[in-house]
PyMOL Python script that loads the backbone (N, CA, C, O; Angstrom):
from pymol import cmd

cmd.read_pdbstr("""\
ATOM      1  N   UNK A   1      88.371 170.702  22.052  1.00  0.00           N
ATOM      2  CA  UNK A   1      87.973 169.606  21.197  1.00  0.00           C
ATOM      3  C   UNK A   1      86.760 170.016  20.355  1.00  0.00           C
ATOM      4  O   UNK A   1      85.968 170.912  20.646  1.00  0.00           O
ATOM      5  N   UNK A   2      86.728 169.201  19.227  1.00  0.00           N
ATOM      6  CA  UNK A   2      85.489 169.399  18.206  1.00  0.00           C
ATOM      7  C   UNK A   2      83.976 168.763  18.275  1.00  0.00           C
ATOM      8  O   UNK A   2      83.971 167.532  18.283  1.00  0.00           O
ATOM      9  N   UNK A   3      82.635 169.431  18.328  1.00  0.00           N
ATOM     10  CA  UNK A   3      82.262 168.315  18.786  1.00  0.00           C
ATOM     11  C   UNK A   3      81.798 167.506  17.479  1.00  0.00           C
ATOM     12  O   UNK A   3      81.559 168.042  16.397  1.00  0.00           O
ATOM     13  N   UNK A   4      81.697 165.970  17.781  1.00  0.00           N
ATOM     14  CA  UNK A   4      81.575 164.650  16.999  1.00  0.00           C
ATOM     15  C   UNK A   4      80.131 164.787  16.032  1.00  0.00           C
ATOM     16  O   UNK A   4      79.203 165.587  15.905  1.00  0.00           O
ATOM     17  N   UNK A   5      80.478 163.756  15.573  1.00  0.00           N
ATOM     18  CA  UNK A   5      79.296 163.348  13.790  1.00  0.00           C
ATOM     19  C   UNK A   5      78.342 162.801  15.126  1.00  0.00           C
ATOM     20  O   UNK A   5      77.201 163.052  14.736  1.00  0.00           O
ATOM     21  N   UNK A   6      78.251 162.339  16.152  1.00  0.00           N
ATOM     22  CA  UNK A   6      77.788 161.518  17.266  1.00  0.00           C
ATOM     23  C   UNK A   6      76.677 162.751  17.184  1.00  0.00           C
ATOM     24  O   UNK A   6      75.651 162.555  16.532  1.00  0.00           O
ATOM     25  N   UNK A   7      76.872 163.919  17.796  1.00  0.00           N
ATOM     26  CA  UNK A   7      75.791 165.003  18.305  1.00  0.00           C
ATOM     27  C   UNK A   7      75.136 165.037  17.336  1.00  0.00           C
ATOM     28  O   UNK A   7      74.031 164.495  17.300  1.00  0.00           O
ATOM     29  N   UNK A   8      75.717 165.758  16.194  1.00  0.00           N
ATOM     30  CA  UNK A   8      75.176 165.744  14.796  1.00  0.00           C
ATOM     31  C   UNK A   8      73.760 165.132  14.222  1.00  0.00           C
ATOM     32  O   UNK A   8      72.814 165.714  13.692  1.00  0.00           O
ATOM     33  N   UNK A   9      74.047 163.221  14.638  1.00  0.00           N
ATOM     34  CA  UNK A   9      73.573 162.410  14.467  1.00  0.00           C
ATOM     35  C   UNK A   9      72.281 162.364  15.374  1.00  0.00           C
ATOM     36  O   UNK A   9      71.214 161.966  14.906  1.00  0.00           O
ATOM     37  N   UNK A  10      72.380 162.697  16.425  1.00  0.00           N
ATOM     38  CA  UNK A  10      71.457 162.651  17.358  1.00  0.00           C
ATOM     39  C   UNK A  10      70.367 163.633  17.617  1.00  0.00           C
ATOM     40  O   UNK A  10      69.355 163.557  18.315  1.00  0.00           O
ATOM     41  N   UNK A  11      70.824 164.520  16.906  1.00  0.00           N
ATOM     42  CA  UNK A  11      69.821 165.507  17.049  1.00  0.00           C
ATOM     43  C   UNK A  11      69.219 165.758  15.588  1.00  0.00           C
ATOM     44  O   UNK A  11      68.182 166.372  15.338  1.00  0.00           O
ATOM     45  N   UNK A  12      69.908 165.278  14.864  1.00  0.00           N
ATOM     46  CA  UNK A  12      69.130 165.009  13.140  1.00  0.00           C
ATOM     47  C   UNK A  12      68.091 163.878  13.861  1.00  0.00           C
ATOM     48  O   UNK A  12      67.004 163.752  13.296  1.00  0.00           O
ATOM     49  N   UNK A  13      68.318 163.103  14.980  1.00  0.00           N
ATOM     50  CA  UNK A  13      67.157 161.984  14.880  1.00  0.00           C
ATOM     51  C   UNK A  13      66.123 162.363  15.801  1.00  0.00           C
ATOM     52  O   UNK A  13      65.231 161.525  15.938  1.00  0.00           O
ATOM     53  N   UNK A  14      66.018 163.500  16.515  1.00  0.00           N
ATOM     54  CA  UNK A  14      65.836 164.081  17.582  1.00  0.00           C
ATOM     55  C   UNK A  14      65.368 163.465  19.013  1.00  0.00           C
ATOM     56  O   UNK A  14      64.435 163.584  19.807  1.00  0.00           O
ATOM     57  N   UNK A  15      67.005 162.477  18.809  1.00  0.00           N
ATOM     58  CA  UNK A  15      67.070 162.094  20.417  1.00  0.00           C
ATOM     59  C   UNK A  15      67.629 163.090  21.090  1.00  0.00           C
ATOM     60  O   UNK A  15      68.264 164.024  20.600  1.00  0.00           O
ATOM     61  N   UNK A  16      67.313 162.826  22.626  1.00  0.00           N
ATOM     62  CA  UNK A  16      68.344 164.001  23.469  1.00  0.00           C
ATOM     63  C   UNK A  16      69.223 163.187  23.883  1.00  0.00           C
ATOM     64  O   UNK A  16      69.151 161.969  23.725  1.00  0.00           O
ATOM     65  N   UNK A  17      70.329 163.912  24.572  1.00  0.00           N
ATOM     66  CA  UNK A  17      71.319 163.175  25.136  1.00  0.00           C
ATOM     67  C   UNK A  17      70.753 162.109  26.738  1.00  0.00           C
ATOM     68  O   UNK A  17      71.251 161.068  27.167  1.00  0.00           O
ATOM     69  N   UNK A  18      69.630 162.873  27.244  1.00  0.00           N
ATOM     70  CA  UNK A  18      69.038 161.541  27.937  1.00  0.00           C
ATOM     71  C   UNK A  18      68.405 160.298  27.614  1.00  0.00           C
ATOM     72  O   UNK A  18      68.462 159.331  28.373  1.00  0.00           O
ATOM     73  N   UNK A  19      67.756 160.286  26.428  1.00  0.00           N
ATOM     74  CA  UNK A  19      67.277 159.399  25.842  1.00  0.00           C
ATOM     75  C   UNK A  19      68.451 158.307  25.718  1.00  0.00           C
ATOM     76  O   UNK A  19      68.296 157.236  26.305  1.00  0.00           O
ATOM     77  N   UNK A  20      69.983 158.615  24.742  1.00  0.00           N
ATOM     78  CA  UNK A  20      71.114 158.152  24.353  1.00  0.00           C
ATOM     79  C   UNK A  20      71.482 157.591  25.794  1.00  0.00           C
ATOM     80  O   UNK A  20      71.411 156.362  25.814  1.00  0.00           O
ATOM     81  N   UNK A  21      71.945 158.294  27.291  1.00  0.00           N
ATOM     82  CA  UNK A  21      72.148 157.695  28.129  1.00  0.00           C
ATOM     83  C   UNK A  21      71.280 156.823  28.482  1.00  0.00           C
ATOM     84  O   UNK A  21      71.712 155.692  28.704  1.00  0.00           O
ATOM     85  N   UNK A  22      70.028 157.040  28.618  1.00  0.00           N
ATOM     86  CA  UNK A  22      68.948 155.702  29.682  1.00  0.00           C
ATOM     87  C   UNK A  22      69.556 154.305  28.339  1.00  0.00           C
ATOM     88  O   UNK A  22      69.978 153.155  28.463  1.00  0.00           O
ATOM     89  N   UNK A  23      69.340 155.056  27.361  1.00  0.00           N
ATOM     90  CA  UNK A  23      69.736 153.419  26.546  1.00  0.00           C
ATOM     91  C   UNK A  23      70.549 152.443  26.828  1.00  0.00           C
ATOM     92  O   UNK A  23      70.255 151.261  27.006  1.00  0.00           O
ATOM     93  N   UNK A  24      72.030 153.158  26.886  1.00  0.00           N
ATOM     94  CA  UNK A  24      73.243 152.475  26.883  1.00  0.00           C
ATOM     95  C   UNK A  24      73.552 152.549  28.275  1.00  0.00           C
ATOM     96  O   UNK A  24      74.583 152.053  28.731  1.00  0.00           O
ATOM     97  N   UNK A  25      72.618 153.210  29.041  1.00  0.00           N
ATOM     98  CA  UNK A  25      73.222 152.798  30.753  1.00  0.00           C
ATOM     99  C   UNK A  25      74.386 154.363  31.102  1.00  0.00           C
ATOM    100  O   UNK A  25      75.245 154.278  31.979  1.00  0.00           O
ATOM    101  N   UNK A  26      74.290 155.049  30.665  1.00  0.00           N
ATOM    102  CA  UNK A  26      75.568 156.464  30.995  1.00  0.00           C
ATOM    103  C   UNK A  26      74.702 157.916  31.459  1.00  0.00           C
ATOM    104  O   UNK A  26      73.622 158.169  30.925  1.00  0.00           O
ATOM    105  N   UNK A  27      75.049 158.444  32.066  1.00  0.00           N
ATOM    106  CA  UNK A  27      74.802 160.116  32.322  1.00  0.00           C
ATOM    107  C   UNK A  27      74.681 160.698  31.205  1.00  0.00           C
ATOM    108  O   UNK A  27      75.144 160.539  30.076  1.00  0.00           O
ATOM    109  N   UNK A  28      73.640 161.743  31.947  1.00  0.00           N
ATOM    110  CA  UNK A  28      73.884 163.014  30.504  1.00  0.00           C
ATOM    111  C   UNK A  28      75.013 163.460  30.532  1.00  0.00           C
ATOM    112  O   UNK A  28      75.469 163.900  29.476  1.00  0.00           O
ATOM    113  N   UNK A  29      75.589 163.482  31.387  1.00  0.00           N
ATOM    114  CA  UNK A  29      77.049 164.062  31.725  1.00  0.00           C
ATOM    115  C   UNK A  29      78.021 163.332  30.553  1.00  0.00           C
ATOM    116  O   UNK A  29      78.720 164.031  29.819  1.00  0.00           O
ATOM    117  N   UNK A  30      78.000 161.957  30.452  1.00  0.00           N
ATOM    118  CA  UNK A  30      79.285 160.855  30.040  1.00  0.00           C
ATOM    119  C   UNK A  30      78.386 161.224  28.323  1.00  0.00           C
ATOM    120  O   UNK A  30      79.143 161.285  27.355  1.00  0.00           O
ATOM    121  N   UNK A  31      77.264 161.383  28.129  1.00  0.00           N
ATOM    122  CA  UNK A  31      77.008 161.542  26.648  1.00  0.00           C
ATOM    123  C   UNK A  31      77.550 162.811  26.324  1.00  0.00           C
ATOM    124  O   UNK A  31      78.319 162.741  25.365  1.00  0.00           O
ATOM    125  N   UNK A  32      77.381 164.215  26.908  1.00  0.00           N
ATOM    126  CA  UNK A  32      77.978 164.839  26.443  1.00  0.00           C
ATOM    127  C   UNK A  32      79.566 165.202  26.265  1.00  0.00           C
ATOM    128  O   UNK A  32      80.021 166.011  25.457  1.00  0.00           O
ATOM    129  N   UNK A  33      80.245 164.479  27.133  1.00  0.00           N
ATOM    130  CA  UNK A  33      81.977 164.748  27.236  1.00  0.00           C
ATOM    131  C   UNK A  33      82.099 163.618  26.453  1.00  0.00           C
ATOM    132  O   UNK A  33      83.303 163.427  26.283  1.00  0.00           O
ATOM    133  N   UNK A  34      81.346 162.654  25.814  1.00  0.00           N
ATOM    134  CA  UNK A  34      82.212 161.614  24.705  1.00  0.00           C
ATOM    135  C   UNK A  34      81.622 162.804  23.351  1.00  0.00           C
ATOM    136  O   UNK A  34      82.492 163.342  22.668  1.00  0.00           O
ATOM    137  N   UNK A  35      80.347 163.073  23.115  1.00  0.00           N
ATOM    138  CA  UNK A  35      80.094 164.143  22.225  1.00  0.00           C
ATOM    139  C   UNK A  35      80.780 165.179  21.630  1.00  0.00           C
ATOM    140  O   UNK A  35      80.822 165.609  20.477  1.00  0.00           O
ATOM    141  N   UNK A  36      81.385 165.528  22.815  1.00  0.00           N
ATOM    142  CA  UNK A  36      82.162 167.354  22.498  1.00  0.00           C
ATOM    143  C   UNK A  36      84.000 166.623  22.549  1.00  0.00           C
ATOM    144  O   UNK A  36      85.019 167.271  22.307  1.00  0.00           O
ATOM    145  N   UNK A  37      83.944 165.492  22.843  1.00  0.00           N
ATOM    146  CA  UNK A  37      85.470 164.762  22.204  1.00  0.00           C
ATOM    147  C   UNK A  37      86.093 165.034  23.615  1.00  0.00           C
ATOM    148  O   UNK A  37      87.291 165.304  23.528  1.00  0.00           O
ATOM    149  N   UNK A  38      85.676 165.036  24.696  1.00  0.00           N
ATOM    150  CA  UNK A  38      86.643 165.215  26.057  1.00  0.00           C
ATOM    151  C   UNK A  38      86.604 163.779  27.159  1.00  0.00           C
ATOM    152  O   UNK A  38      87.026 163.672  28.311  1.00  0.00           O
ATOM    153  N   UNK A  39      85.981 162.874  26.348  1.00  0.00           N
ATOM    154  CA  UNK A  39      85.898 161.215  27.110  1.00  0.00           C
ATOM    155  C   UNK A  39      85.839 160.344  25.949  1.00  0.00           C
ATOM    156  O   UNK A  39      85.095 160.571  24.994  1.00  0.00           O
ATOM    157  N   UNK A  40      86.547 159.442  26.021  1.00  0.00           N
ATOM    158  CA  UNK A  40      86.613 158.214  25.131  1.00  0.00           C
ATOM    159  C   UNK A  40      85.814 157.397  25.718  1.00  0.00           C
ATOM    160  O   UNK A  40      86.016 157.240  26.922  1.00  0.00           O
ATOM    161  N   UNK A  41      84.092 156.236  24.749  1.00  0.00           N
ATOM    162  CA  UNK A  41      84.034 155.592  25.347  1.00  0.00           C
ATOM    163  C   UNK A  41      84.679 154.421  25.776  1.00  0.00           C
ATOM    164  O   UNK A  41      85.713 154.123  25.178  1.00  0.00           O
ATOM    165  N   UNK A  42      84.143 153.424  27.024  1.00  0.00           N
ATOM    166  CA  UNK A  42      84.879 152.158  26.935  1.00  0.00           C
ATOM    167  C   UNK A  42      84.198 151.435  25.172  1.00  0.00           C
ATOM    168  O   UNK A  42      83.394 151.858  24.341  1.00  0.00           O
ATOM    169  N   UNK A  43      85.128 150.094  25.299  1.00  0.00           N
ATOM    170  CA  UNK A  43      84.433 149.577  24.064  1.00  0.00           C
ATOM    171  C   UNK A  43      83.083 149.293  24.231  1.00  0.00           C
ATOM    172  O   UNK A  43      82.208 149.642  23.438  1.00  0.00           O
ATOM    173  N   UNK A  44      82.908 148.675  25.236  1.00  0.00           N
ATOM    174  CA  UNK A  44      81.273 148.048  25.428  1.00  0.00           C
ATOM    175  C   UNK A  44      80.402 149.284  24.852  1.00  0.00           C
ATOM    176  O   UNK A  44      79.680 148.963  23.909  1.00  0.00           O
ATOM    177  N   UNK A  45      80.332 150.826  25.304  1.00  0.00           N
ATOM    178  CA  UNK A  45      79.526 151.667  25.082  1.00  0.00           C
ATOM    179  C   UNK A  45      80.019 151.861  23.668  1.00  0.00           C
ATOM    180  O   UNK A  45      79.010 152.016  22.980  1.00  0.00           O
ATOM    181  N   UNK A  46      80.856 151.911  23.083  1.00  0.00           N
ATOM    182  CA  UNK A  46      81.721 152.146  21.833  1.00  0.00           C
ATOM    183  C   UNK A  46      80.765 151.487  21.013  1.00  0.00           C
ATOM    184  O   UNK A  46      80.336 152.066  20.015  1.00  0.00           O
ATOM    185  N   UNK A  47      80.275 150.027  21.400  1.00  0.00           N
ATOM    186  CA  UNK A  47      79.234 148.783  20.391  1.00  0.00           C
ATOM    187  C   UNK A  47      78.362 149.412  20.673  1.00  0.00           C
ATOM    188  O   UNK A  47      77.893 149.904  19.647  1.00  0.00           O
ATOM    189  N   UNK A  48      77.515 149.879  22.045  1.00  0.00           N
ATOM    190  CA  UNK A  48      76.054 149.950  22.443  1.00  0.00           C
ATOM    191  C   UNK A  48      75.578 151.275  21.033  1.00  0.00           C
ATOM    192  O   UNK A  48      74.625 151.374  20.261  1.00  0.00           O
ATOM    193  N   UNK A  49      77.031 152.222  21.327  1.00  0.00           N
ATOM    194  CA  UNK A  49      76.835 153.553  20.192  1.00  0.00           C
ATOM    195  C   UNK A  49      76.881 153.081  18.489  1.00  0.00           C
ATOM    196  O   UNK A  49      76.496 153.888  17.643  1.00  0.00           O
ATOM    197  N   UNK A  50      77.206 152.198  18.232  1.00  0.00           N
ATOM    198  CA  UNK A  50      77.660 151.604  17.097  1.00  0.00           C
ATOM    199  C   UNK A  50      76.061 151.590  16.216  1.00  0.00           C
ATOM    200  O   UNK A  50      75.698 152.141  15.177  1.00  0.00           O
ATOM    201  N   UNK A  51      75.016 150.226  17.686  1.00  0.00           N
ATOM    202  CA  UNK A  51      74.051 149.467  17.311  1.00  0.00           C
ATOM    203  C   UNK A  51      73.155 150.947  17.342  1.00  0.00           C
ATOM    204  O   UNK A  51      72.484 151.202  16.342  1.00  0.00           O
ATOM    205  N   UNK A  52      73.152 151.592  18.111  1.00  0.00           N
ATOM    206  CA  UNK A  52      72.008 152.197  18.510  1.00  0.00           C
ATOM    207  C   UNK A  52      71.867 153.501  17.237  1.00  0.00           C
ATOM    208  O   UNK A  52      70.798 153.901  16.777  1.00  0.00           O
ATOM    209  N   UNK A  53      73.386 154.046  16.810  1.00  0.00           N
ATOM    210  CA  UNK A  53      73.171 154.836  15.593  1.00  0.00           C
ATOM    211  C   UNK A  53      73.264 154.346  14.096  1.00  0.00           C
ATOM    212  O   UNK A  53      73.142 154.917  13.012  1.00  0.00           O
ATOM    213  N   UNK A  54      73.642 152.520  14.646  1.00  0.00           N
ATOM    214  CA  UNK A  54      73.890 152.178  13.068  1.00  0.00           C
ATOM    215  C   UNK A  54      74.751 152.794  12.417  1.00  0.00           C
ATOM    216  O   UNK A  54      74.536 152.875  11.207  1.00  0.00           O
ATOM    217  N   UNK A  55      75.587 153.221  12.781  1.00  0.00           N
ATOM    218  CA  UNK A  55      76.967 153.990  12.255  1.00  0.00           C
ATOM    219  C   UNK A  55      78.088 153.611  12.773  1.00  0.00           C
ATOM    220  O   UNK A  55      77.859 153.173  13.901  1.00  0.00           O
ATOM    221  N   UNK A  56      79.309 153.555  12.487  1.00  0.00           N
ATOM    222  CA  UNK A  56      80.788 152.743  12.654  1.00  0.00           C
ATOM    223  C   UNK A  56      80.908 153.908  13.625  1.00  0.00           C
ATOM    224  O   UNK A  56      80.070 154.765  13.908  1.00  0.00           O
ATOM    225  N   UNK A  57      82.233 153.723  14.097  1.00  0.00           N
ATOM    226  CA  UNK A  57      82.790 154.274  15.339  1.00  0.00           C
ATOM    227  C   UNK A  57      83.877 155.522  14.677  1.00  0.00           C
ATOM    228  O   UNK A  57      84.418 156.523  15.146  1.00  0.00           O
ATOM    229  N   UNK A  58      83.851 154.872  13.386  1.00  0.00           N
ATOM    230  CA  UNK A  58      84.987 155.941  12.698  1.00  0.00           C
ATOM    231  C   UNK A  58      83.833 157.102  12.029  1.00  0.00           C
ATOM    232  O   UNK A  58      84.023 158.315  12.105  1.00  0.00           O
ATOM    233  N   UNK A  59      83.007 156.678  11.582  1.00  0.00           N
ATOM    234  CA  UNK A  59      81.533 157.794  11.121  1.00  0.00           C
ATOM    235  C   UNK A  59      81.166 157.816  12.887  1.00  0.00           C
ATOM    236  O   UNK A  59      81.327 159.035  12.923  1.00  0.00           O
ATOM    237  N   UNK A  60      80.941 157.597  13.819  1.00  0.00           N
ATOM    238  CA  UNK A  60      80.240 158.323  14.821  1.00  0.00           C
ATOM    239  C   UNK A  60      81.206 159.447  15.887  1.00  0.00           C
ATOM    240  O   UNK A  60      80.819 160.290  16.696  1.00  0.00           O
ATOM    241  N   UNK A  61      82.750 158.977  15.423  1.00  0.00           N
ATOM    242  CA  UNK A  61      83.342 160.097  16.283  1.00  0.00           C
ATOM    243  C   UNK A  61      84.082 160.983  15.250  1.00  0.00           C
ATOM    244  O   UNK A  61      84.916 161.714  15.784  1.00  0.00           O
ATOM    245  N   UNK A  62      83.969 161.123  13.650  1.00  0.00           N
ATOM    246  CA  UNK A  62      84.812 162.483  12.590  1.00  0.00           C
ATOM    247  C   UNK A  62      83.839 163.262  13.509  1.00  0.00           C
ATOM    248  O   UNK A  62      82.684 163.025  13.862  1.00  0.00           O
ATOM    249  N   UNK A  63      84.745 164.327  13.790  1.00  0.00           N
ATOM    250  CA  UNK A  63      85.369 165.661  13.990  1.00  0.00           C
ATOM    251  C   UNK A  63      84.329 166.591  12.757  1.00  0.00           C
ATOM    252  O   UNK A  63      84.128 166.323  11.572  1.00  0.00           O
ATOM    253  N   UNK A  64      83.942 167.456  13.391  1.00  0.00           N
ATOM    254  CA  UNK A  64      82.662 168.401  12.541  1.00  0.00           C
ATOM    255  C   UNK A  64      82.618 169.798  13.166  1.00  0.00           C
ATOM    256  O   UNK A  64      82.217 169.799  14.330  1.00  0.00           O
ATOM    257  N   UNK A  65      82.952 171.020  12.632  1.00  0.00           N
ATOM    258  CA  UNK A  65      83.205 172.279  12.630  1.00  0.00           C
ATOM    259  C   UNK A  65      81.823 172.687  12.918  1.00  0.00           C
ATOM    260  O   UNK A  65      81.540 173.881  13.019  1.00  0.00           O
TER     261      UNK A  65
END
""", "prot")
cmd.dss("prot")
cmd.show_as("cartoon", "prot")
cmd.util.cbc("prot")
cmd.orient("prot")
């Protein structure tokens, strides 16, 4: 899998992926396998990721080389 506009995004803001979990309640583990495209979130985290990057779900999971 590719990883997501999600990582991209997060480290242009220079959160880490622990920061992103304590927020929304998930592991560093569950941030990085929705990141690198190998876990879908549920919806609830799907919104929490929505609010927290201010970016749609279709801009937070395109696919980036």
């Amino acid at each position: 899998m590719f990883p997501t506009r999600m990582k991209q995004e997060r480290i242009k803001r220079g959160w880490t992926q622990k920061k992103v979990a304590d927020a929304i309640g998930l592991t560093v583990t569950a941030i990085s396998d929705i990141e690198n495209g190998h876990a879908k979130p549920s919806y609830k985290v799907l919104c929490q990721l929505e609010d927290m990057f201010e970016l749609t779900h279709r801009e937070l999971f395109k696919s980036v080389n």
